[in-house]
C-alpha positions as CSV (number, residue, x, y, z in Angstrom):
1,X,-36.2,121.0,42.5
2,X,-33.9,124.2,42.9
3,X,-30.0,123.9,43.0
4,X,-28.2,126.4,44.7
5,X,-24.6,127.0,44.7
6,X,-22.3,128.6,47.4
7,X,-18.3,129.5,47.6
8,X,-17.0,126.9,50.3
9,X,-14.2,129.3,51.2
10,X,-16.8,131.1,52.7
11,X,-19.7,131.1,55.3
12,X,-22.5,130.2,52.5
13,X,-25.3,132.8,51.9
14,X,-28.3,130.6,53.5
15,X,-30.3,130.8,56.8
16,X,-29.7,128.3,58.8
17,X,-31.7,125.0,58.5
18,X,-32.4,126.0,54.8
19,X,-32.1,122.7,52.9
20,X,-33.0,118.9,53.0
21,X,-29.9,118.1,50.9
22,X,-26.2,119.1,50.2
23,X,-24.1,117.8,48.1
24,X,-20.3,118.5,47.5
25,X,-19.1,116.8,45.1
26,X,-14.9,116.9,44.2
27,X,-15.0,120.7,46.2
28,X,-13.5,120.2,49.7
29,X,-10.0,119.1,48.5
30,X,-9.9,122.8,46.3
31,X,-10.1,124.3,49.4
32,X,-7.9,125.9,52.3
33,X,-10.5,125.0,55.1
34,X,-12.7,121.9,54.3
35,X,-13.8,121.5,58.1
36,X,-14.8,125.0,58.0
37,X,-17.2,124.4,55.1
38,X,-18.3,121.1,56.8
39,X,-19.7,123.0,59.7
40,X,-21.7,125.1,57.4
41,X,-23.2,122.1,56.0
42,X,-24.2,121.1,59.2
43,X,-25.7,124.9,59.9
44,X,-27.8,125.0,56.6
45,X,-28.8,121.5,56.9
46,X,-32.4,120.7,58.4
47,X,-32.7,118.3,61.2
48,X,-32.7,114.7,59.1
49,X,-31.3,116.7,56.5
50,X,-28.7,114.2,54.3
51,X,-25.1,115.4,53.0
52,X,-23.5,113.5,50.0
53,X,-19.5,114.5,49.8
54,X,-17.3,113.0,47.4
55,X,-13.4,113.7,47.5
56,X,-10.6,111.8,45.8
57,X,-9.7,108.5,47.3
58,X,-6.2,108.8,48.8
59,X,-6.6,105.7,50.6
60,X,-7.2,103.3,48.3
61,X,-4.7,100.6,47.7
62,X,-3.1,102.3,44.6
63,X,-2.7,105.4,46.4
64,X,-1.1,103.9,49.2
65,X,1.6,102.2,47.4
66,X,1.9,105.5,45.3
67,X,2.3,107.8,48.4
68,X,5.1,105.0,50.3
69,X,7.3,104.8,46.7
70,X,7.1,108.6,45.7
71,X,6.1,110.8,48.6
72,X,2.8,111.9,46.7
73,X,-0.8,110.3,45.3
74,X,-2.3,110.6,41.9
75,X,-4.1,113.8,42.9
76,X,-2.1,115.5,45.0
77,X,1.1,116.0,43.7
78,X,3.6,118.4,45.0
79,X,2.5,122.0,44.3
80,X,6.2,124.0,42.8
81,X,6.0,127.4,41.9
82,X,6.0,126.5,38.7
83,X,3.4,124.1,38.8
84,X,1.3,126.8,40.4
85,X,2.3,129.7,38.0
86,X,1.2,127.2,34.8
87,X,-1.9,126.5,36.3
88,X,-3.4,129.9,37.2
89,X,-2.2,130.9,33.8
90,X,-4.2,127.8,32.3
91,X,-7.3,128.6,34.9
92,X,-7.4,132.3,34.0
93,X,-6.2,132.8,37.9
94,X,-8.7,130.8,39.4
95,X,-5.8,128.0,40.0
96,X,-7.9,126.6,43.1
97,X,-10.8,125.2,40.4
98,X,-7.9,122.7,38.4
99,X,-5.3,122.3,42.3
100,X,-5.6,119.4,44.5
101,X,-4.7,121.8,47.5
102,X,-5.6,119.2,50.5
103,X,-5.3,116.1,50.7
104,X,-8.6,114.3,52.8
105,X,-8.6,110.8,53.5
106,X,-11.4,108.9,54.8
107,X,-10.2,109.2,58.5
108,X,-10.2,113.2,58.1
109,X,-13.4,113.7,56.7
110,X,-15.4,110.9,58.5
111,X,-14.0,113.0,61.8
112,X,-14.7,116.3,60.6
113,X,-18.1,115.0,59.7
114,X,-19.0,113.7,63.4
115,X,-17.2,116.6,65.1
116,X,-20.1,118.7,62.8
117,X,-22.6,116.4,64.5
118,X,-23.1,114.5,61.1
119,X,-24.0,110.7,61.9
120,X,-21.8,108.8,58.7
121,X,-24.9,106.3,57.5
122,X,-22.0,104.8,54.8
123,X,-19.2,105.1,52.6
124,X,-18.9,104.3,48.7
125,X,-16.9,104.1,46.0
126,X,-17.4,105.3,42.1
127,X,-16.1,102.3,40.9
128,X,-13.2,99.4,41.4
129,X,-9.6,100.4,39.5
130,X,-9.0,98.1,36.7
131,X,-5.6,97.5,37.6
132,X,-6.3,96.4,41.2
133,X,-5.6,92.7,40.8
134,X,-1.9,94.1,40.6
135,X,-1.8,95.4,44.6
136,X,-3.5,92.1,45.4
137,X,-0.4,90.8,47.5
138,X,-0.5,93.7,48.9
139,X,-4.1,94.2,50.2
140,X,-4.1,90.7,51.4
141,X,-1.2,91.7,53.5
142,X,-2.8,94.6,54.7
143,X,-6.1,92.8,55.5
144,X,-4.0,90.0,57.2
145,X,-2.4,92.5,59.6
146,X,-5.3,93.7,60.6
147,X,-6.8,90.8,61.6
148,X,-4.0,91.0,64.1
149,X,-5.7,94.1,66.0
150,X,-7.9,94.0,69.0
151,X,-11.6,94.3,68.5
152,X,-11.4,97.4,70.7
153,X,-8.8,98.8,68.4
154,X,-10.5,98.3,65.0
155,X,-13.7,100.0,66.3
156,X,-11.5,102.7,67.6
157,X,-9.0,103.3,64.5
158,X,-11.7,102.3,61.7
159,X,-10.1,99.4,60.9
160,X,-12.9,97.7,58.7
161,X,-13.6,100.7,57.1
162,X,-10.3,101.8,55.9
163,X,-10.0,98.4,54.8
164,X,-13.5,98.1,53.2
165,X,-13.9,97.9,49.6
166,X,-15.1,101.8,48.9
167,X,-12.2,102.7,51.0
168,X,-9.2,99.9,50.4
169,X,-10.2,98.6,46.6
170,X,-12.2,101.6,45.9
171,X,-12.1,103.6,42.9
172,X,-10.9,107.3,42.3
173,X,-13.5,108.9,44.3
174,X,-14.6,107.8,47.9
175,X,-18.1,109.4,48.5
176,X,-19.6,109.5,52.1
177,X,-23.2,110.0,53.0
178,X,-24.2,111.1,56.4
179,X,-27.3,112.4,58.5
180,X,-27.9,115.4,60.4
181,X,-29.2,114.2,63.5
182,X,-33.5,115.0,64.1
């Protein structure tokens, strides 16, 4: 099997319905237009063809509590000018490889995927936090709320999914897997 690489800032240097598989694994959150690179997915993608994207998990329990108490998540943390300036002097100017530019939850990407024309077939996690028993009270509370919302609601908003245990418990990194439609 052949690997090929492309620059997701850009339209990627394939023919349309080239490949069987993509994978993007820890790329679209580098990057200033993740939806833009998802509808090239879709374009180089066959007809069945199967796209595994991974980004970091900003929706997992940790994260939320992280993001209410200090206005930023594990990964994305606010981006000074200094901040910037060390790391393109660390990254040889290639600060987009080592910066966390773009935050994508869940929500984002599973929409950006279906407005591509992507079917989602599922959503996983790497692997559980070890320090989740400590947000325990608090995903309990969040799970009780939401038993609180319509049926109609949950379908609508994602409820069990953002709730699920890739998404909610999940670990650093939320991959999702979806179809291109035959």
């Amino acid at each position: 099997m052949e690997i090929r690489q492309g620059d997701l800032s850009t339209s990627l240097p394939y023919a349309d319905a080239e490949f069987d598989y993509v994978t993007c694994i820890e790329g679209l959150e580098h990057i200033e237009n993740p939806q833009q690179a998802i509808r090239e997915f879709a374009r180089v993608l066959k007809p069945g063809g199967h796209l595994v994207v991974s980004t970091p998990n900003i929706l997992n329990v940790e994260e939320r509590m992280k993001w209410l108490l200090f206005g930023y998540t594990s990964h994305f943390k606010p981006l000074s000018r200094e901040h910037v300036t060390a790391t393109r002097e660390r990254a040889g100017g290639r600060d987009e490889v080592l910066l966390h530019m773009n935050p994508i939850s869940y929500s984002e990407l599973r929409f950006s995927l279906e407005k591509a024309g992507f079917e989602v077939v599922g959503a996983f996690r790497d692997r559980r936090k070890p320090r989740l028993w400590l947000y325990a009270p608090v995903t309990q509370l969040i799970k009780l709320l939401a038993l609180g919302i319509p049926e109609r609601k949950k379908r609508e908003r994602w409820t069990r999914e953002l709730n699920s245990k890739a998404v909610l418990t999940g670990g650093n990194t939320l991959i999702q897997h979806a179809v291109k439609p035959d």
